[in-house]
VEXDREN-2710 file (C-alpha; in Angstrom, 1 decimal):
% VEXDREN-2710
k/r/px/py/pz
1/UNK/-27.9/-41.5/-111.7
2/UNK/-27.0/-38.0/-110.4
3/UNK/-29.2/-36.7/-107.8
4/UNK/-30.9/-33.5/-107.8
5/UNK/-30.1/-30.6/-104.8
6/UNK/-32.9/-29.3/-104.8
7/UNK/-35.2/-31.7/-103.2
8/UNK/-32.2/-32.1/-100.4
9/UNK/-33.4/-31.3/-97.0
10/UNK/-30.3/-29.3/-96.1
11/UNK/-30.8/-27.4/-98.7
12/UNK/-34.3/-25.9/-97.9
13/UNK/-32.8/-25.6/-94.3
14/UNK/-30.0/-23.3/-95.9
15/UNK/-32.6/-21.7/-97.8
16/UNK/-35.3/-21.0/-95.5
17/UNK/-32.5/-19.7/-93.0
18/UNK/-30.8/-17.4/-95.9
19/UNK/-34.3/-15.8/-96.1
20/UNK/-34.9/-15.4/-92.7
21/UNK/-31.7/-13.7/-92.3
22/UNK/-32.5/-11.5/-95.2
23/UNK/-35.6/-10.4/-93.7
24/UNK/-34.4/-9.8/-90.5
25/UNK/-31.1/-7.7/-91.9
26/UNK/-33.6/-5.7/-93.6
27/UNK/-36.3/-4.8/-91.4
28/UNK/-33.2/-3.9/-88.9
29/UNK/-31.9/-1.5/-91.8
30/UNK/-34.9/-0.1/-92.4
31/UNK/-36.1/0.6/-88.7
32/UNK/-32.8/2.1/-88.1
33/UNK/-32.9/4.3/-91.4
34/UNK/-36.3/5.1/-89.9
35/UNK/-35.0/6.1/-86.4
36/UNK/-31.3/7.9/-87.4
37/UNK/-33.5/10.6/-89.7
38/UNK/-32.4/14.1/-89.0
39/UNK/-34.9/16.4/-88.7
40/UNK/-34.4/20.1/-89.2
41/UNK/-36.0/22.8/-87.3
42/UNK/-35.3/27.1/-88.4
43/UNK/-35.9/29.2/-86.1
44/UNK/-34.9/32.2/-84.5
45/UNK/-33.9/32.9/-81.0
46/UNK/-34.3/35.9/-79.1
47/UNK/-33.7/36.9/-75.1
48/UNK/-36.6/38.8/-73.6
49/UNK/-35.6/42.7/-72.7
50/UNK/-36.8/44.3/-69.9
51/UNK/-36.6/48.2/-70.1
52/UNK/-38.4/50.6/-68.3
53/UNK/-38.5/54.7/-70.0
54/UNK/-39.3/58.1/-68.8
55/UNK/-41.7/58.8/-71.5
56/UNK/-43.0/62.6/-70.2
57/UNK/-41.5/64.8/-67.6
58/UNK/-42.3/67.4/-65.5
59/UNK/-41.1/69.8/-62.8
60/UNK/-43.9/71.8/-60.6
61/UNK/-42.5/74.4/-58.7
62/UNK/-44.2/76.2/-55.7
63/UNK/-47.0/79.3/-56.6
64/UNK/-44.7/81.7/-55.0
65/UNK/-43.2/84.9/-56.6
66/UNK/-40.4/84.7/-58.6
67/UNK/-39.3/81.2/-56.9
68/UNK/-37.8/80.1/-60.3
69/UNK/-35.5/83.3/-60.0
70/UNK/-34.8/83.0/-56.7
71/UNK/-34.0/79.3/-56.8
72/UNK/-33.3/78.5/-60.3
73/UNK/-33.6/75.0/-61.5
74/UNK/-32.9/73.4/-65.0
75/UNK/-33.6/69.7/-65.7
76/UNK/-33.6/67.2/-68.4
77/UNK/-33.6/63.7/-69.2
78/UNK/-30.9/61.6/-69.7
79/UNK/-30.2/60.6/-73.6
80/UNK/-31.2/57.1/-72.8
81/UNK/-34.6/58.3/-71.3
82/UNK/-33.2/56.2/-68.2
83/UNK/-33.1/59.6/-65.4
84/UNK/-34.3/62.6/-65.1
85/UNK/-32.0/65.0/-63.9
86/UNK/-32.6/68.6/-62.0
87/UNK/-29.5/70.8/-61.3
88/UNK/-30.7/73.3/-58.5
89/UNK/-29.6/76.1/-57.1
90/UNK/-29.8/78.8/-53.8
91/UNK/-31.8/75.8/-52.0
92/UNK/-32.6/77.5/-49.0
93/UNK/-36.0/78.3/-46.8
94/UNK/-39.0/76.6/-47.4
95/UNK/-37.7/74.8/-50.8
96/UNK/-40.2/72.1/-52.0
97/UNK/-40.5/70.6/-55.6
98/UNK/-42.4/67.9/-57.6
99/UNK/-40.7/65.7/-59.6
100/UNK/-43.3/64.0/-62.0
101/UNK/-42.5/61.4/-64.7
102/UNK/-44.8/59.2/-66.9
103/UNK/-42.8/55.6/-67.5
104/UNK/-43.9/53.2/-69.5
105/UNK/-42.7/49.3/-70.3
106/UNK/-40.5/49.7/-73.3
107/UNK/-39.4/45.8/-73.5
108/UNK/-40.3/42.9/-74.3
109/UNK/-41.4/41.3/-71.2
110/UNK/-43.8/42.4/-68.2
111/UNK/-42.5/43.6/-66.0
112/UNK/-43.1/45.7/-62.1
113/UNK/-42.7/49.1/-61.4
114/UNK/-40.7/49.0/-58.2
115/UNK/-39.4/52.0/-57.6
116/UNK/-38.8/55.8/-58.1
117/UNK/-35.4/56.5/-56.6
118/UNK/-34.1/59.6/-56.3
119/UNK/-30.2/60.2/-55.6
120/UNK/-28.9/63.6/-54.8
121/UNK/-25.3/64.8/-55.2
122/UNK/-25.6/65.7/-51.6
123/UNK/-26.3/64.7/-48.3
124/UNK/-29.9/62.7/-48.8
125/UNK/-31.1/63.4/-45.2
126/UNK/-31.2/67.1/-46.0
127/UNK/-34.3/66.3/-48.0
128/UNK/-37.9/64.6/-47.2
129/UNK/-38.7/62.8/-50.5
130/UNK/-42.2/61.2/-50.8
131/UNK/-43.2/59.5/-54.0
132/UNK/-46.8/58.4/-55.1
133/UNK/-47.6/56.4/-57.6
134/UNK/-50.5/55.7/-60.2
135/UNK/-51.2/53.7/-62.7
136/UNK/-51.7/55.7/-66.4
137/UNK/-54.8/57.8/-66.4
138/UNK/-54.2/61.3/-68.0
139/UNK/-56.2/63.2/-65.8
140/UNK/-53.8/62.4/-63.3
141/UNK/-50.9/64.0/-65.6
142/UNK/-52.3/66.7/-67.7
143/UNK/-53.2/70.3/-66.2
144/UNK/-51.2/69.3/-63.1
145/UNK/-49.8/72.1/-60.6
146/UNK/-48.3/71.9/-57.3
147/UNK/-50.7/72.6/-55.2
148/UNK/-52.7/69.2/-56.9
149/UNK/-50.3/66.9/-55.5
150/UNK/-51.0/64.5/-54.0
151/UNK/-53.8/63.3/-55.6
152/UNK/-56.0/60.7/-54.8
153/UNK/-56.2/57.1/-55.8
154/UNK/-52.6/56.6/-55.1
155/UNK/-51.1/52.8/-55.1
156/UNK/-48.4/50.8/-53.5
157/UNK/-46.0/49.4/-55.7
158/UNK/-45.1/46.9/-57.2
159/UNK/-47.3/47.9/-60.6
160/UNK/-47.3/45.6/-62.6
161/UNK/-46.3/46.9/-66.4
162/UNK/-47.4/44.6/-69.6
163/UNK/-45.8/45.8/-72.7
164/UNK/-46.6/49.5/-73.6
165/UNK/-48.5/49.9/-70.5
166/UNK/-47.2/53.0/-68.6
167/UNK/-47.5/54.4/-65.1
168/UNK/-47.4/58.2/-63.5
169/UNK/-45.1/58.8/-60.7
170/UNK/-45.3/62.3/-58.9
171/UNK/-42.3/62.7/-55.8
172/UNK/-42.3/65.1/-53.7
173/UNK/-38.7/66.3/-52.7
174/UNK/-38.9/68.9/-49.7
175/UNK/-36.0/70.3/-47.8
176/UNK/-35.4/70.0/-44.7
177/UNK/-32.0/71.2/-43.6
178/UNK/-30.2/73.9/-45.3
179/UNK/-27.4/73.2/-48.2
180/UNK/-25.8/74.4/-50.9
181/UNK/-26.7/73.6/-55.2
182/UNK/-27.5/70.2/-55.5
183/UNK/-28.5/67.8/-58.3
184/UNK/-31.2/65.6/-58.2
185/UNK/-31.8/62.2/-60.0
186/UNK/-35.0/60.5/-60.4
187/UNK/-35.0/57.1/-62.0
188/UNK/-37.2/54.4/-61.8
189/UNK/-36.6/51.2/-61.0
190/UNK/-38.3/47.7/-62.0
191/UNK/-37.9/44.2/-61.4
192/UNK/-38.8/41.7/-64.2
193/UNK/-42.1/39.7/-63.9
194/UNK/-42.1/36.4/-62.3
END
């Protein structure tokens, strides 16, 4: 009589192992399907600007006589609202001018007011340049003449600038040894937040 595998121990051994296996090949498969899943992120990403923009401008002159005339000045700002520029001419005598600029925080970033600095295409040292500085209040800009400045309320920088905020900055430029036409530059400087 021909005996039946079934009942055979080694087979239920084979068996039992085969499933095992099985199980263990799959739940391996289906961890690592579960770990090696991709996962998409869209996005876009940008770099923070930091710029800093003469926004307003204006030159006071002394209340003296025909001082425009006499010493005839024509300024503008530069195209990238970056520096203001003042060509000057017959600078002799007691030859003072204001320099006042409204900046504000045109980026994207805070960032500090740090500076106003003013270049000339002379020597510097013929000049005495003061510069105040004042964070945006408009009674502080509009209706100014030269015999206002300085004003009170004055601070130290750095000023910190948020985005949009401005700042007024008034510089007194005041000669002090004789020279010829000279241009002025006023730009001002900032350092990015920390």
């Amino acid at each position: 009589m021909r005996k039946y595998r079934r009942n055979n121990p080694i087979n239920k051994t084979t068996g039992i192992a085969f499933i095992l296996l099985m199980l263990t090949l799959s739940t391996a498969g289906y961890s690592y399907s579960l770990w090696s899943k991709t996962m998409t992120i869209q996005g876009n990403i940008g770099t923070a600007k930091a710029e800093l923009i003469i926004t307003s401008d204006k030159l006071l002159i002394p209340d003296i006589d025909d001082f425009n005339s006499t010493h005839p000045i024509h300024y503008y700002v530069t195209s990238d609202n970056l520096t203001l520029v003042a060509d000057c001419e017959n600078i002799t005598g007691e030859w003072t001018i204001i320099i006042g600029l409204i900046v504000k925080n045109n980026g994207t970033m805070p960032i500090y007011l740090t500076n106003t600095a003013i270049s000339f295409n002379t020597s510097a040292s013929n000049f005495q340049v003061t510069t105040y500085y004042y964070t945006f209040d408009s009674s502080k800009w509009d209706g100014m003449t030269f015999g206002d400045i300085p004003l009170s309320g004055d601070v130290s920088p750095p000023i910190q600038l948020d985005l949009n905020y401005q700042a007024i900055t008034w510089t007194v430029i005041h000669l002090t040894t004789p020279t010829s036409d000279t241009q002025i530059m006023a730009t001002p400087e900032f350092q990015p937040y920390p």
